[in-house]
C-alpha positions in Angstrom: -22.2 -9.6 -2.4 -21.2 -12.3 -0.4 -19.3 -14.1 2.6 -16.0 -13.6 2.9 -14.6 -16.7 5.0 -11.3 -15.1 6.2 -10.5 -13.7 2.7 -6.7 -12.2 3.0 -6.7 -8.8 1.2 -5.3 -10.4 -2.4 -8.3 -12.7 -2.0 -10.7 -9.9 -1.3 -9.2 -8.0 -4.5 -9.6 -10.7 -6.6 -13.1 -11.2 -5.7 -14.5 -8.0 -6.2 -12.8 -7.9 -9.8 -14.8 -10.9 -10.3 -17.9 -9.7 -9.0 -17.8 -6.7 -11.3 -16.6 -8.9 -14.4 -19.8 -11.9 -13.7 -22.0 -9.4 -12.9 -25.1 -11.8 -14.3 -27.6 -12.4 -11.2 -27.9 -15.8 -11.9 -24.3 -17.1 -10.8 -23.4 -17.2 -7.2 -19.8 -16.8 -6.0 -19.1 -19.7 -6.4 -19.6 -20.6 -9.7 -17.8 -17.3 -10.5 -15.2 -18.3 -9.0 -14.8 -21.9 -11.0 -15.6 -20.1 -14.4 -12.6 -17.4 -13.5 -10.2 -20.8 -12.9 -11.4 -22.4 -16.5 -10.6 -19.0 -18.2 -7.3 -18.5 -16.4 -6.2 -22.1 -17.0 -7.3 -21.8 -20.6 -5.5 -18.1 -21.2 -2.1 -20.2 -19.5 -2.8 -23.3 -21.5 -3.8 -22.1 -24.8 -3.6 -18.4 -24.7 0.3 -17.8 -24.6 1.2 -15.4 -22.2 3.1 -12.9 -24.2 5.8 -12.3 -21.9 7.1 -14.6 -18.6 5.7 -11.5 -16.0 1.9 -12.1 -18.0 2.4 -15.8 -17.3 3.6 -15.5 -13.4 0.3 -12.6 -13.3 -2.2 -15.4 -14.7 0.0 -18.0 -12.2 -0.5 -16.2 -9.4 -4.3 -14.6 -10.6 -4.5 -19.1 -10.8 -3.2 -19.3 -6.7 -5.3 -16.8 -5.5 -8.6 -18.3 -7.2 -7.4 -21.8 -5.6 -7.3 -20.5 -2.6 -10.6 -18.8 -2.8 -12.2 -22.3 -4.1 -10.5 -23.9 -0.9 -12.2 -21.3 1.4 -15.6 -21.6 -0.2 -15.8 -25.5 -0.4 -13.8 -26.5 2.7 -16.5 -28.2 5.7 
């Protein structure tokens, strides 16, 4: 799979789901992880949540991926 840098337990779900949604052997976590933040950002953007609680679950789906990039591309 791969290394999980201090991942809090929302960070750990969310990256298993993506893991099981890219499951192509070419990408690495990382760049699972910035596709995932395109599609989010586009579904918010251009995709218009249906209802305000769909918007604040893409918002927060949006935080947790941030945080994840942080982790993965921090020094």
């Amino acid at each position: 799979m791969f290394s999980m840098p201090n991942f809090s337990p929302e960070e750990i779900s969310v990256a298993r789901r993506l893991e099981q949604y890219f499951s192509h052997a070419d990408m690495d976590f990382r760049e699972k992880v910035f596709q995932a933040q395109l599609i989010a950002r586009y579904e918010l953007e251009c995709g218009q949540p249906a209802t305000e609680s769909e918007r604040m679950r893409i918002m927060t789906f949006m935080d947790t991926l941030d945080t994840i990039w942080h982790k993965l591309t921090q020094p």
